[in-house]
VOPAGU-716721 format. One record per residue: x, y, z of N, C-alpha, C, O, CB in turn. Coordinates in pm, whole numbers, plus 50000, padded with zeros to 5 digits. Atoms other than C-alpha are relative to their C-alpha. Glycine has a CB too. Layout:
# VOPAGU-716721
XYZXYZXYZXYZXYZ...
This chain:
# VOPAGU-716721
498954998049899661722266672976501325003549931501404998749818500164987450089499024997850019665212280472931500864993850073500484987450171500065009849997498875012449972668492262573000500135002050187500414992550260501955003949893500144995249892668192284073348499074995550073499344995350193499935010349993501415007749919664892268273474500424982850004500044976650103498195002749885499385014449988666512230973408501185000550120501705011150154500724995049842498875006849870669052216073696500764988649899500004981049839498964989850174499685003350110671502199873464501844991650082502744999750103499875015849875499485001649934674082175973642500864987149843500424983049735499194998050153498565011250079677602150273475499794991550113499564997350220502065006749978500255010349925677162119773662501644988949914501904986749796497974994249974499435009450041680132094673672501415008749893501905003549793498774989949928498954992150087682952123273525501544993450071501804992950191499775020150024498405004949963686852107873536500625016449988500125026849945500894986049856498644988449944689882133173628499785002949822499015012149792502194991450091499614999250136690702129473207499235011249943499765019849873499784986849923500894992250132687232148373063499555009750139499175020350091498364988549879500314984749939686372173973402500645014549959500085024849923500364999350141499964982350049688582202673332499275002449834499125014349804502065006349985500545002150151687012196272946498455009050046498105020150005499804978949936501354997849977683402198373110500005009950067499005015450022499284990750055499884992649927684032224573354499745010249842498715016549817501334998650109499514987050071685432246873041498545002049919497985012849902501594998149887500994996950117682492237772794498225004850138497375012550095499834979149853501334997149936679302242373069499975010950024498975014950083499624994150107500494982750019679782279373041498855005849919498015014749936501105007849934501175006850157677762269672705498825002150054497945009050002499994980449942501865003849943674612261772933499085012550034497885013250006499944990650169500554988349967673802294673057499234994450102498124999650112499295007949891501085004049878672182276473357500885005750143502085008650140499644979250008499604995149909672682287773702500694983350092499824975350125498725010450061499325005749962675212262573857499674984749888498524982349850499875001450154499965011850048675752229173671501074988350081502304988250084500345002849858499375010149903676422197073917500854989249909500384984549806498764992050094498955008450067679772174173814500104994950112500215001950212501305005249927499965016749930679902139874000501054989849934501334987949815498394991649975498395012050024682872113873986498874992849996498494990249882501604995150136500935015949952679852084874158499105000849818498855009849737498295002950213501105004850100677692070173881498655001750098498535001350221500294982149940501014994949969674472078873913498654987250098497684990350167499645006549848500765009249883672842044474095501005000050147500684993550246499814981449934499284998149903675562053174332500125012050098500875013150195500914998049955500414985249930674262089874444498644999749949498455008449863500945015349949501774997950063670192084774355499715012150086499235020250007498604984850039500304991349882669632110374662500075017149886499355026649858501544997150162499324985350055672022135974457499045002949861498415013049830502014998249950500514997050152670692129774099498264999550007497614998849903500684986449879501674998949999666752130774218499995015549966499115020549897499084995650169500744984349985666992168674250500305005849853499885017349838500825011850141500114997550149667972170073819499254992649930498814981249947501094999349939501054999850107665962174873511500604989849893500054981049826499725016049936498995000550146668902168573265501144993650078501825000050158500535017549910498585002949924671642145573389500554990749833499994984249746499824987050201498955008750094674952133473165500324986650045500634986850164501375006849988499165008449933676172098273217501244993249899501534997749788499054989350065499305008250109678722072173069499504990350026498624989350112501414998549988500495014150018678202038173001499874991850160499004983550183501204991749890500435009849874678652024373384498905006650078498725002050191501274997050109500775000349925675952041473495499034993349973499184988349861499785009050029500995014550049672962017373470498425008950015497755012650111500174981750147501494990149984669812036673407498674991349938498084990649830500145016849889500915011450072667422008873434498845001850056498895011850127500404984750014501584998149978663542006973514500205003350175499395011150227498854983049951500444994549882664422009273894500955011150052500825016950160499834989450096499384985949934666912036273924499025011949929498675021350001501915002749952501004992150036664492055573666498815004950078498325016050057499624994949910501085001649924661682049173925500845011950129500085016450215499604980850041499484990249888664012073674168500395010449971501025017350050500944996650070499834985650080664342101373962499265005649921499385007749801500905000949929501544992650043660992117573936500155012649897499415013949799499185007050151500204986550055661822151373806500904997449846500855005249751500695013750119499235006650122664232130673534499495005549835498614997649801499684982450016500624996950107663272146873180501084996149874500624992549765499535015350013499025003750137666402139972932501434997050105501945002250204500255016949852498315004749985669802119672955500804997149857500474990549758500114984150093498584995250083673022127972754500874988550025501554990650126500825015150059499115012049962675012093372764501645007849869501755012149755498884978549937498524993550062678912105172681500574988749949501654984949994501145007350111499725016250078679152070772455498945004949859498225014849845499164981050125501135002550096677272060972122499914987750061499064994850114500195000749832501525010649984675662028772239499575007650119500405014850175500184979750039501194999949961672562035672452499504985550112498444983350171499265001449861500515011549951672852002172606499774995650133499324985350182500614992549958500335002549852672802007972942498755006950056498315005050170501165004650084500744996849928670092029172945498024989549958497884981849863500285017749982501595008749992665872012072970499755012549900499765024449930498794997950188500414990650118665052030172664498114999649997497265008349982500834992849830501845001949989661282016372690499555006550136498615014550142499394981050008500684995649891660792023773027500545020549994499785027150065500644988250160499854990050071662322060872894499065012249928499025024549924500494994649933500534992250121659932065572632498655000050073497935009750049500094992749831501024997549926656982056472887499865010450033498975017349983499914994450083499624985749947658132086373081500305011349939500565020650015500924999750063499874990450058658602109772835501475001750000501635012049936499235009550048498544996649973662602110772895500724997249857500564987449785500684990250131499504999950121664622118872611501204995650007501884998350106499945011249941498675003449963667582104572569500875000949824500454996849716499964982050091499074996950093670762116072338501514994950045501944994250160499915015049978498665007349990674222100672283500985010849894500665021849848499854981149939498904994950102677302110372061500644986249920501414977149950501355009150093499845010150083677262090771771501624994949916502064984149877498955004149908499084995050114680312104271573501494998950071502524994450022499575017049946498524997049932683092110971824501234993649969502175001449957499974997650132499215002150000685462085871771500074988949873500614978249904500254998950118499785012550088685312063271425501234998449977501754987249979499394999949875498345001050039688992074271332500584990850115501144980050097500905017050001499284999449834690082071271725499994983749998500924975849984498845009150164499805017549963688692035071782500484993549874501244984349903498424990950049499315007250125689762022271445501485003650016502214996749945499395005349844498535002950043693392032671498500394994050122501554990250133500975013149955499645007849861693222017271869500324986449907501424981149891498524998450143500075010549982692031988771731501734991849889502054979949884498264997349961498925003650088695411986671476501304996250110502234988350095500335013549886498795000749907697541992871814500184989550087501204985750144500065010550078500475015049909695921962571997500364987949852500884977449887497605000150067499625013350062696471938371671501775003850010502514996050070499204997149813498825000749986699891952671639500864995250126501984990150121500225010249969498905002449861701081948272022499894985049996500814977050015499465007450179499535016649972699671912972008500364990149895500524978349928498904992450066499575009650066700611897671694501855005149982502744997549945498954998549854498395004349987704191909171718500455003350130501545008750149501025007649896499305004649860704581905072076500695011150094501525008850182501174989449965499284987649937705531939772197499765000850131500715006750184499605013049944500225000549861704201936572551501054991750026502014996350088498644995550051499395007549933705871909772610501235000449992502024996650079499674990549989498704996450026708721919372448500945013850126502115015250164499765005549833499364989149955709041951472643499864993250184500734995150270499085017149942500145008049862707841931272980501674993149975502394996550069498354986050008498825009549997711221908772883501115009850053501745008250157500394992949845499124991049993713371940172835500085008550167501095012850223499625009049874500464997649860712191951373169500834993450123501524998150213498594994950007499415013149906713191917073343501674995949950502144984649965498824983949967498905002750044716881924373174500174986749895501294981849880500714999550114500395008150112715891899272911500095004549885499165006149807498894996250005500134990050177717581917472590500324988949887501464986549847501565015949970499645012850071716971886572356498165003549896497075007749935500284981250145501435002450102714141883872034499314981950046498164978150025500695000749776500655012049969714101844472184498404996350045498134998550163500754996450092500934999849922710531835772224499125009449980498135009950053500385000250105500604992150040709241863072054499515006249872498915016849858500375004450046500735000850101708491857971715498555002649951497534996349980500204991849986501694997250017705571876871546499674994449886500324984949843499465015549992500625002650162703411874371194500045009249958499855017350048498714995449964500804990850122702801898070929498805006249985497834998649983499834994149904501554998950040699861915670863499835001249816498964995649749499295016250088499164997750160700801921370506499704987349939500224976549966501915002349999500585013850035698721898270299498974992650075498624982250020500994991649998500815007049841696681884870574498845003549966498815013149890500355006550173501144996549984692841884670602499275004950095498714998650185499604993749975501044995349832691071907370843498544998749985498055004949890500115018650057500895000249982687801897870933498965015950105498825017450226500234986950036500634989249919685721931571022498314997849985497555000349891500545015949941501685003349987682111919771166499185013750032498885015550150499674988250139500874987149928680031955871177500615011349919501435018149980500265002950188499164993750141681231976870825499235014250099499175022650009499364994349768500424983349984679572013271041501155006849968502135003349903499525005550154498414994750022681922039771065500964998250036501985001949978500295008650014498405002549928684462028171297500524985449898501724985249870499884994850225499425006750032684581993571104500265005849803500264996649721499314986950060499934996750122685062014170744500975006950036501355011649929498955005249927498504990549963688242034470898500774991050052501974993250066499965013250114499255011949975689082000071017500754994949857501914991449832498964988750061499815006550179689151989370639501395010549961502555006549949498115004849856499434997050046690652016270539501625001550013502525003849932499395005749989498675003249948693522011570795500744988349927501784988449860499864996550147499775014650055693791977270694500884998749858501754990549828498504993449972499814998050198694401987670291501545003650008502434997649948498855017049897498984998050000697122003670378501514989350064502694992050041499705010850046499295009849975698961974670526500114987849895500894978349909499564996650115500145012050088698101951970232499394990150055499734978550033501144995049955500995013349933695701931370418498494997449891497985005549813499335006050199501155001850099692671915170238499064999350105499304995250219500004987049891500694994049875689461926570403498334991049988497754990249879499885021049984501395010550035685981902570453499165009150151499585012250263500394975150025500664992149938683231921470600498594995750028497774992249943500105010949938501515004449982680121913470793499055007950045499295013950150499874990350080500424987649993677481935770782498254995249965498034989049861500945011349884501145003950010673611929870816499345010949874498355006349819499354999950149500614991150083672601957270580501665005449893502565013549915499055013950115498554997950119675551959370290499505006649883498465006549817500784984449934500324984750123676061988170048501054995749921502094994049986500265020150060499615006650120677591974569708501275010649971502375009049918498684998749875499514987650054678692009369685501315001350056502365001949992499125012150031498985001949880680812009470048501104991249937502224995549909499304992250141498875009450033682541975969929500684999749889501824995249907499664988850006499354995050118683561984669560500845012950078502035010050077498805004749867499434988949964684862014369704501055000250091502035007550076499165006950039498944999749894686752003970032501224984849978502324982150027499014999550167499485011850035687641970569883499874994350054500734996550139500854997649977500115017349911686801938770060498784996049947498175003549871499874999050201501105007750014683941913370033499105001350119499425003850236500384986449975500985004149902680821908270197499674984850045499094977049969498875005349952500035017849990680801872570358498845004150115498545015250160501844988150064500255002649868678751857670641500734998850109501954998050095499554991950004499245002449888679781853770972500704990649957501774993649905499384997150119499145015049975680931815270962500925003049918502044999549955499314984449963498914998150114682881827770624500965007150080502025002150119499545008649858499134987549918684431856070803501154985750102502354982950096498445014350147498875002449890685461833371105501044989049941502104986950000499304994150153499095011250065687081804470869500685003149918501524995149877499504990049946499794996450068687871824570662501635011550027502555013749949498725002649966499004984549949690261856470875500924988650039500844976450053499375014650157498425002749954694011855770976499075004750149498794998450251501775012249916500354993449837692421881271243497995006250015497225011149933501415019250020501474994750016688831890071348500055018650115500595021650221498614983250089499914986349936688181929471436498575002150057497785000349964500455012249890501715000849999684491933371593499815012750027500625019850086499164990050115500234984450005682501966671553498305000450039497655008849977500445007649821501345003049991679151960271643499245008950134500035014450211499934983350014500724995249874676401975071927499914990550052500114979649998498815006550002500465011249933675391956572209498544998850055497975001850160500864998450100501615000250027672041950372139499504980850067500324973150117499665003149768500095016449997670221912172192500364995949932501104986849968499094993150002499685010650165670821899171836501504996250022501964985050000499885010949807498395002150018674841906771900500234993450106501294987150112501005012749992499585009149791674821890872296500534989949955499674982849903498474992650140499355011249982677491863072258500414996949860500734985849818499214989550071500185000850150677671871571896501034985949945500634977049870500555016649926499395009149980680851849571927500224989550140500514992350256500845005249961500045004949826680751820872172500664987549968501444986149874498264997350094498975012749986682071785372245499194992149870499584980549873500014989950186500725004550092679801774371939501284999449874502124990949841498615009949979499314995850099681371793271663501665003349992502285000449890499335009949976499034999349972684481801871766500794988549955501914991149910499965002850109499145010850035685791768271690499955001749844500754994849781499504984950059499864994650144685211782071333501205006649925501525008449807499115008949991498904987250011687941803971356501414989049971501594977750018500155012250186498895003050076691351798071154501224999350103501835008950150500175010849885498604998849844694241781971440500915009649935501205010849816501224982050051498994992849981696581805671504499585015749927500395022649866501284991849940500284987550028694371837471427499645005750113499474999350217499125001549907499914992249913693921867371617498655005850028497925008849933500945008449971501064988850011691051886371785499835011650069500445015250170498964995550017500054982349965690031921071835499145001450047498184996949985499975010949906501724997649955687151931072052500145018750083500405021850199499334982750171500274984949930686801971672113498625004949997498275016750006500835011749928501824991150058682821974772037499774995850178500045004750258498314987749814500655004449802681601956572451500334987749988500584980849890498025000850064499585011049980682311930572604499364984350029499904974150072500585003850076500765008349961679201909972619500074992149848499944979949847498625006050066499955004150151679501904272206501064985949997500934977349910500695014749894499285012849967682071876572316499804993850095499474999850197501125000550009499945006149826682021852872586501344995649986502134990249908498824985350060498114997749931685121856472772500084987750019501204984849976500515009750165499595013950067684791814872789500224995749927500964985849920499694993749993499185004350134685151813172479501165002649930501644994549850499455001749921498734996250010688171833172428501344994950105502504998450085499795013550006499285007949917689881813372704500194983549945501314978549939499255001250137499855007250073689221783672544500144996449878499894985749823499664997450023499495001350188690291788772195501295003250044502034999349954499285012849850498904994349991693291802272329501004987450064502124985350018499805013750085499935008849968693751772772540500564989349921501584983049950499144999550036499905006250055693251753172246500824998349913500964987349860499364999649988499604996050118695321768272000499545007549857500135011249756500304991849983500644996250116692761779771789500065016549988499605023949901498514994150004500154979949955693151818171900501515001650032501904997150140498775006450188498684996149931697071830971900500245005050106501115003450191500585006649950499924989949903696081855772082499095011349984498935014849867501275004650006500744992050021693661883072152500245015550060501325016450119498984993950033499754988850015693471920672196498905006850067498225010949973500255002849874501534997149931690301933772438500405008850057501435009250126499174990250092499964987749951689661966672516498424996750102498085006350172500045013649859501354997249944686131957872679500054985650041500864978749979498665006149896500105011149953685161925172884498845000150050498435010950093500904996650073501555001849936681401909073010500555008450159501595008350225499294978050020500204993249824680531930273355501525007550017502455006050096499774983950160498854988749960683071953573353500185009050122501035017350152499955009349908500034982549888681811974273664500024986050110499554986950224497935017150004499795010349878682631937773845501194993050002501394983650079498984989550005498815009949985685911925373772501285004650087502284997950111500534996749856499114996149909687791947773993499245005350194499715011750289500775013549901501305004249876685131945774300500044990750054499294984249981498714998149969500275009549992685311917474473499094998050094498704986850128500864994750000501015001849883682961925874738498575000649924497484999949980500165012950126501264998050057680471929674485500084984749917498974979549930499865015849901499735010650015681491897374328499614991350047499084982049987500744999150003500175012749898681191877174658498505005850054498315006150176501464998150145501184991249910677701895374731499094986849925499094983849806499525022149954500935014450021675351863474710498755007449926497585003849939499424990350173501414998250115673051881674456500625001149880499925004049783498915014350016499155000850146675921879974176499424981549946499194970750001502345002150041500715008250053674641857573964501174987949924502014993249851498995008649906499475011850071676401821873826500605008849906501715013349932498974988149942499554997450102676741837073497500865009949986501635011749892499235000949936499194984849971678251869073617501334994850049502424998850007499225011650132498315005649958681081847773817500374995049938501484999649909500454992650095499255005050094681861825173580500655015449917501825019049925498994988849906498924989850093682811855973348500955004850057502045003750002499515012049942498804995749939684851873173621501114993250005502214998049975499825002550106499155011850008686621841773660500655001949861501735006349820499174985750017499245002250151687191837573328500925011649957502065009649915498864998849875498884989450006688611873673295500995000150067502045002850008499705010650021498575005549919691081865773578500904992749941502044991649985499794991750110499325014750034692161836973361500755007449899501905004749865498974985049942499304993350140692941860073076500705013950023501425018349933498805002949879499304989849978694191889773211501745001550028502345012250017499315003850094498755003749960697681876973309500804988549898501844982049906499804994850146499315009650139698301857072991501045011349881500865022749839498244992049880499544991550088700791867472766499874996449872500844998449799501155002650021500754997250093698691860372489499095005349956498615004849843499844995849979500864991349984696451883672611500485015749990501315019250073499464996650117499864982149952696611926872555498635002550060497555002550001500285013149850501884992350014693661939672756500555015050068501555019350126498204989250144499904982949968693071976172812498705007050054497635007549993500375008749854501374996249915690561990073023499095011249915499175023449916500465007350163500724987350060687932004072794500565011949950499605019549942499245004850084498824993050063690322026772655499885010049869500045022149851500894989149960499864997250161689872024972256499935018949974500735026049914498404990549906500434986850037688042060972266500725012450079500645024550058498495000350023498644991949873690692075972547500615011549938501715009649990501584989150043498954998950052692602103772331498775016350010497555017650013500774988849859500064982049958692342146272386498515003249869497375007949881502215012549940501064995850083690562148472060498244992750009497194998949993500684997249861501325003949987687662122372112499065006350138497855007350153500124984450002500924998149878687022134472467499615013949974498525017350021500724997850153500594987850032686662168772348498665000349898497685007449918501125007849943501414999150086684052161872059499104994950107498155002250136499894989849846501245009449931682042135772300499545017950131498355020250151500984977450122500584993249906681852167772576499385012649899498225016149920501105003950127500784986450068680982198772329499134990549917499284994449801501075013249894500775006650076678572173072169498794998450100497645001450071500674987349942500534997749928677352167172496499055008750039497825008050045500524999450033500704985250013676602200072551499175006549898498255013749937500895008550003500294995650127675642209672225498534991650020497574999250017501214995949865500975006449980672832178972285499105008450150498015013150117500594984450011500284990949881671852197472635499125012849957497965015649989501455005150065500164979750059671382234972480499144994849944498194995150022501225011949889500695003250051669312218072213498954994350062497984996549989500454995649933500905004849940666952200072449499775014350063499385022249978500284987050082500454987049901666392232072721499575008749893498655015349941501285008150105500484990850091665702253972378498294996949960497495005349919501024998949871501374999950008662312233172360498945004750066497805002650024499774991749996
């Protein structure tokens, strides 16, 4: 088949990356290509009648929306993790599935410098003060990073442009990494510790990880009390790798200055509340919402709505990558 015999639809496209996708699906050479705002369990009707559909991470492409999209042959997720889609029930079906691995290691590694910077020297709140005619430093005392130990759990590429950010501030760098290259760490400078080292060990923890099972809760109300009072944490990889109870209660405690979250558990529920109060949300699902309520309005909290990868240049590689993944499938 040629790219013309496929039906080839964007599922779940924001205002930010359409005129992007519009410009690059000239690329396809297919006769019309369908662009959708809804996520794709939110139009099953629309996305039954494609071969080839794009999504992002909130669409949920799990064993029973798969089961409604018969003619389904390959999905293009506009992310590198994979984690939303049923990869087994996938490979049953023959459905191929491609991501964009590369797009943003620089991008989220210099987010993640702009989230330790706003919250360890207090710039939100500072500029919230200035706001409320409050032109005073009272109350707003930051730290240093300069000298300091950053803990980076997940050395891939985004946490090795993390490092290298880091170097340049004079920070000392402890790295946790299930598969460690001797080569990487002579080279970028830091150590290889364990976790528990890492968390007793950091001023600040940066996390870089997938969200796979092994990482689910990677930090929780366990370990966390491991962590060095009055250090900082960073979470831009997902938001299930922490439990948002546990970052409420370290923070609570004193043991957490303050944290920096670009991603939070159930993200496609904390601004929903009808989906929230829908008596098939599950215990574990409200408690987290809750708990994000608790932290969203703290001013020891920066959060940023999924964000990290937000910036002209990443959304342009992730869509001609897109595409580029597309063309390459219809050529078989």
């Amino acid at each position: 088949m040629n790219n013309g015999e496929y039906k080839i639809a964007f599922f779940g496209v924001k205002s930010w990356e359409k005129e992007m996708i519009e410009r690059e699906i000239i690329k396809l050479d297919s006769f019309g290509v369908g662009i959708f705002e809804e996520e794709v369990q939110d139009n099953l009707e629309m996305a039954a009648n494609y071969d080839v559909i794009s999504i992002f991470i909130y669409s949920k492409m799990d064993s029973l929306v798969l089961e409604k999209l018969p003619k389904l042959k390959m999905i293009t997720t506009r992310s590198t993790g994979i984690d939303h889609i049923d990869s087994e029930a996938c490979q049953k079906r023959g459905i191929e599935i491609k991501s964009v691995p590369t797009y943003g290691s620089n991008t989220v590694a210099e987010y993640v410098f702009g989230l330790l910077l706003a919250i360890s020297k207090k710039i939100v709140v500072a500029h919230q003060a200035v706001e409320n005619g409050e032109f005073t430093p009272d109350g707003l005392t930051g730290v240093d990073l300069y000298n300091k130990t950053l803990g980076v759990i997940g050395v891939g590429k985004i946490g090795q442009n993390v490092i290298r950010i880091a170097k340049g501030f004079g920070m000392n760098v402890l790295g946790v990494e299930q598969y460690q290259d001797p080569l990487i760490s002579k080279k970028l400078g830091f150590k290889y510790v364990d976790l528990e080292t890492c968390l007793s060990q950091s001023d600040f923890i940066t996390l870089h990880v997938p969200s796979i099972p092994e990482t689910f809760h990677l930090i929780n109300k366990k370990n966390i009390k491991l962590m060095k009072r009055g250090s900082y944490l960073i979470n831009t990889a997902r938001g299930g790798v922490v439990e948002t109870e546990a970052i409420v209660w370290a923070l609570n405690n004193k043991i957490l200055a303050g944290a920096g979250l670009d991603v939070t558990e159930e993200e496609n529920l904390v601004e929903n509340v009808s989906v929230v109060m829908n008596n098939e949300t599950s215990k574990e699902d409200l408690r987290e919402v809750i708990s994000y309520h608790l932290l969203k309005d703290r001013d020891d909290v920066v959060f940023t709505p999924h964000n990290a990868f937000n910036t002209v240049e990443a959304i342009e590689r992730i869509v001609k990558t897109t595409v580029e993944n597309i063309k390459d499938f219809c050529r078989l």
